[in-house]
N, C-alpha and C positions, 0 to 999 in steps of 0.2 A: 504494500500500500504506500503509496507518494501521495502525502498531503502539499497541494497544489492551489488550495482554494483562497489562499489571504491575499489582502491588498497589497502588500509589501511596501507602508506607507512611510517604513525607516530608511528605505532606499529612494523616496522621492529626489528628485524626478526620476530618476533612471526605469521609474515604470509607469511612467505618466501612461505611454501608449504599449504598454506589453505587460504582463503576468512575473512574478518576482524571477521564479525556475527560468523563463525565456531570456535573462538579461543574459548576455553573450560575456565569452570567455574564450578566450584565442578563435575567436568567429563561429564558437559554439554554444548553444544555450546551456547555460548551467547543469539543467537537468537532465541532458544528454549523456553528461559525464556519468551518473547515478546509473541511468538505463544500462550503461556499458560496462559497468562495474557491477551489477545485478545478474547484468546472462553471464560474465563471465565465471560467476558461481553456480550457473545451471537454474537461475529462477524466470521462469517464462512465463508467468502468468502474472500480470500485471497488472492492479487497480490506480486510475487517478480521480484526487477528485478535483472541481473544478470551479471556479464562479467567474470573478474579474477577468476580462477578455480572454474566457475560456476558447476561444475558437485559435488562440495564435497556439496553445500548445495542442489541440484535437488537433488541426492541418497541418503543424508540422511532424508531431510523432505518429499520427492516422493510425493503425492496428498495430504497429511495432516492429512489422515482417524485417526491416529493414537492420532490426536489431538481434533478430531471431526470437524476439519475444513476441506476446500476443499481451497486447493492452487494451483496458477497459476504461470507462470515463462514468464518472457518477456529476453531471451537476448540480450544482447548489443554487436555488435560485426559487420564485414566485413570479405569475403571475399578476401583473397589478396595473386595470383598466388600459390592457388587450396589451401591455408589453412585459418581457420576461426578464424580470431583475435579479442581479445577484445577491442570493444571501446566503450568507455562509453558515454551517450548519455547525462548527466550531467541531474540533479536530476527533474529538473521540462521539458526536452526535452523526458527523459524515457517515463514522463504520459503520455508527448504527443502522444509520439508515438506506445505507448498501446490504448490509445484513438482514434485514427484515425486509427486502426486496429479493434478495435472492440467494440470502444464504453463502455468499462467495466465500467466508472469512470460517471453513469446516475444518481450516488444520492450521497450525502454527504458522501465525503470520509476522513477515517482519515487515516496520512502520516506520518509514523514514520522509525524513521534510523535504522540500523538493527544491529547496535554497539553499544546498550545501553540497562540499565535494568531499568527500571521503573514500578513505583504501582503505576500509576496516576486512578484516580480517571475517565473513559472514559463517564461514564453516566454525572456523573456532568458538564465536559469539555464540549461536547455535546450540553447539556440543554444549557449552556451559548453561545454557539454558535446560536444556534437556536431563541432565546428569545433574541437576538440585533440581527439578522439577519444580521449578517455576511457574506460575501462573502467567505472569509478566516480568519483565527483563529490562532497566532502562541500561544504556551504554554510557558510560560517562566520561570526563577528563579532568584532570585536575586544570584549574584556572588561578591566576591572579587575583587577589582581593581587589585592585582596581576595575574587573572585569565582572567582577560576583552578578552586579544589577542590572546586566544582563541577559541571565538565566534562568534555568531554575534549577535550585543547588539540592541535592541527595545529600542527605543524613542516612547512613546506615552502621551495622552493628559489625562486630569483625567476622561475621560471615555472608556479609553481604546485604542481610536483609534490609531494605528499606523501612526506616522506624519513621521517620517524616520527610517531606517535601516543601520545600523553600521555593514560592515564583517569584524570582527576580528582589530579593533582599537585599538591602544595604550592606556593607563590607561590617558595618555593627551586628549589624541582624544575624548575617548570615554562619550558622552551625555547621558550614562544611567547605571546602573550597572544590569540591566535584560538584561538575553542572554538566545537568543533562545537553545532551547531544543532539536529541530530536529524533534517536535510533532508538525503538523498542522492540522487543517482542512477545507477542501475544498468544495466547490461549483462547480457544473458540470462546470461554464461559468467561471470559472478561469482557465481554461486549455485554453478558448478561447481566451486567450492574451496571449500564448505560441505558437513562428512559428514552423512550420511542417519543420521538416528534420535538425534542427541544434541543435548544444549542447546549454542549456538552463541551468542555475542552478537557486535553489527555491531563494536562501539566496542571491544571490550577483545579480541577477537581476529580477527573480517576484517579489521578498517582493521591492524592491525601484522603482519596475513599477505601482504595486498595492497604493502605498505611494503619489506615485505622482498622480497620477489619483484620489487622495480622495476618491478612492472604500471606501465601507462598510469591514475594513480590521481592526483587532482587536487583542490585545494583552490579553492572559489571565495569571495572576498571581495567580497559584496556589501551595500549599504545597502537594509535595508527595517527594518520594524517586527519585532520577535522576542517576543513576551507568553511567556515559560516560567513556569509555575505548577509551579516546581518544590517548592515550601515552601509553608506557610504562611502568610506574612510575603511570600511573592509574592505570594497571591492577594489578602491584605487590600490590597498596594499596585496591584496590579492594578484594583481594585474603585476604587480611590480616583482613580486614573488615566480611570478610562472615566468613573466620575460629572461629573468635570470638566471634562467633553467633550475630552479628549488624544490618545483613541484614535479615528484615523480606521476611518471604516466602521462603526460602533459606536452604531447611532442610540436614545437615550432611545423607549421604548413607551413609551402613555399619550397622555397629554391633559395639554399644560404648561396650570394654571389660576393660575399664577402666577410670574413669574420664578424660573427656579431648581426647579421642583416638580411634577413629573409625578405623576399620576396613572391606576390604572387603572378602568374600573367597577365600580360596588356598592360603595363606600366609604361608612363614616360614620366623618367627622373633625370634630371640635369645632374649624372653622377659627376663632371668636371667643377661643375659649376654650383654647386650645392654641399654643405657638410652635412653628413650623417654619420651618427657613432653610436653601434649598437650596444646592446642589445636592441632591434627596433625590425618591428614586422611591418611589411610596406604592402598592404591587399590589393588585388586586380583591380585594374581599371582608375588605379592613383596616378595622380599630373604633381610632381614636385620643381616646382619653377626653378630659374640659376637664383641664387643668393641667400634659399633657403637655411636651414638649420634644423635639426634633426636631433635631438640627447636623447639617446635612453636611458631607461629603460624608455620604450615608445609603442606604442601601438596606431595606427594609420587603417582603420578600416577603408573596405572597397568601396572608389568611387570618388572618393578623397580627392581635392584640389589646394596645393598650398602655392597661393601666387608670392612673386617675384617679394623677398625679405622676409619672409615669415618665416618663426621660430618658434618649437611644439620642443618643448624637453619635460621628460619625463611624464608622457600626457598619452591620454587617450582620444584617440579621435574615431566617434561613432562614425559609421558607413554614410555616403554623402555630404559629409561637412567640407566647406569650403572657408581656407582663413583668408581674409585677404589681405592686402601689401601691407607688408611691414610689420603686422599684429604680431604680440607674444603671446605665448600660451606656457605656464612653468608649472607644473603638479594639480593639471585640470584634467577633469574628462568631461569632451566637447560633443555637442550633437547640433544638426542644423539646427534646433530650437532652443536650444538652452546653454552656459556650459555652469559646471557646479567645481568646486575647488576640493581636492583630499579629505575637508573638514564637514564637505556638504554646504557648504554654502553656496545655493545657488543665483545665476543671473541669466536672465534670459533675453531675446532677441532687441538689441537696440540699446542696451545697457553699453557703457562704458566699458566693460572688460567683457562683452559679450557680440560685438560689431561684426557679427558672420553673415554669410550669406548661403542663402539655399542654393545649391549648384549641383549639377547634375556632367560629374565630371568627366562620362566617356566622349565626349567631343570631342 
């Protein structure tokens, strides 16, 4: 199950016009990476659910074939005076109400958010779920106290069991420095303690239902890689993290034609006349004028136009954005409508540090 259905309204803008899982990563949706990491432990049956512009991740993943998986879509949503609105049915009401439609969730399921990149280890997770005979399973990591309020932090006993559940406590508050992952796994009969027909969430009231009841309910502490594109300011360090080659399994597309500098087809780059100093992916169909500037880490989606003195360091430039003369760009990621700074601070078209133009670079 890939919970899919939230606004992702801590990554504004970056979803003004797309779904949080859809925000690209080296010119891939996020939650693509998940998909891929899914079959490659043999799980082919696939639920998402859906609400806010559900239709960009239905038409991009469509049945899965493509992944060797077979995916299914549950949306969230109401009717109201003849149009169909999203409403999200909050994370552990969605199963339910997949499960009381059709039953899909009849054997150990694993629950993951569909806004994160992870190499978690799913066989081993598994095995340890199975061998304490767990009800439910959350996967956790140890965190920084500056990072606690965040999350939500797992208190458990030295064998694991979850005694209580923290959503997003203060670095005072908070009884544990393990926060959940947004990785679970479940037992068909924990959907049974979820009511039919209301919003329900996993984190802020199964895990403290499950806690209280002294279920068979368990925390695992394991090491893998955890990418949470929870903010802003995580994605631009995410981006900056993958350009440098840090994140395994995360291989540069393109054609390296110079240390440090991938490339896609159909470019025209003033490579005499222009510096560029990779790390810095340059996508099909990009025009880099003479006198430009280029630092990476960088990323240059397709379509991309940087006219004659523009400088893009350490920045992200979304697919069709055009800088023009002479503009700087230093630790932004830019889109023809907006651009927003590493901290999330955004500005958008016509602003003083935001003077882009829409341009349609294959000409």
């Amino acid at each position: 199950m890939i919970l899919a259905a939230g606004q992702g309204t801590r990554v504004r803008p970056l979803t003004q016009d797309l779904p949080k899982p859809m925000v690209p990563i080296l010119g891939k949706p996020v939650m693509e990476y998940l998909i891929e990491h899914l079959a490659r432990y043999g799980i082919t049956e696939i639920m998402i659910n859906v609400a806010y512009h559900h239709r960009r991740i239905e038409e991009y993943f469509g049945d899965g074939h493509r992944w060797g998986v077979s995916i299914g879509y549950a949306f969230e949503g109401v009717r109201e005076h003849g149009d169909i609105l999203p409403r999200p049915k909050g994370s552990a009401g969605g199963m339910k109400a997949i499960q009381d439609f059709s039953g899909f969730f009849d054997e150990t399921t694993l629950v993951i958010c569909g806004d994160a990149i992870v190499d978690l280890d799913i066989g081993a997770a598994l095995h340890e779920h199975k061998s304490k005979g767990a009800l439910a399973s959350v996967v956790a990591l140890e965190v920084p106290d500056d990072q606690l309020q965040n999350y939500g932090v797992v208190v458990a006993d030295d064998d694991g069991k979850v005694q209580f559940f923290q959503e997003k406590p203060t670095p005072a508050e908070a009884k544990s420095n393990y926060a959940s992952t947004g990785i679970y796994l479940f037992e068909p009969e924990v959907l049974d303690l979820v009511p039919s027909g209301v919003e329900f969430d996993i984190g802020s009231q199964l895990f403290p239902l499950l806690a209280e009841k002294g279920l068979p309910f368990y925390m695992q502490k394991r090491f893998f890689n955890w990418i949470d594109i929870g903010r802003v300011s995580d994605y631009w360090s995410v981006l900056q993290r993958v350009l440098r080659g840090e994140v395994a399994e995360m291989q540069m597309p393109g054609k390296e034609v110079k240390p440090g500098v991938w490339v896609g087809p159909n470019t025209s780059i003033s490579w005499e006349g222009a510096t560029i100093v990779g790390p810095v992916y340059i996508g099909s169909s990009v025009r880099i004028e003479p006198g430009c500037t280029v630092i990476g880490p960088a990323w240059i989606g397709h379509g991309c136009h940087l006219r004659r003195g523009a400088t893009v360091v350490r920045s992200i430039l979304f697919e069709y954005t055009r800088i023009a003369e002479a503009m700087a760009f230093s630790e932004m990621i830019v889109s023809p409508r907006y651009c927003v700074d590493r901290n999330g601070n955004t500005n958008y078209i016509g602003d003083d540090r935001c003077t882009l133009r829409w341009g349609d670079a294959r000409g």
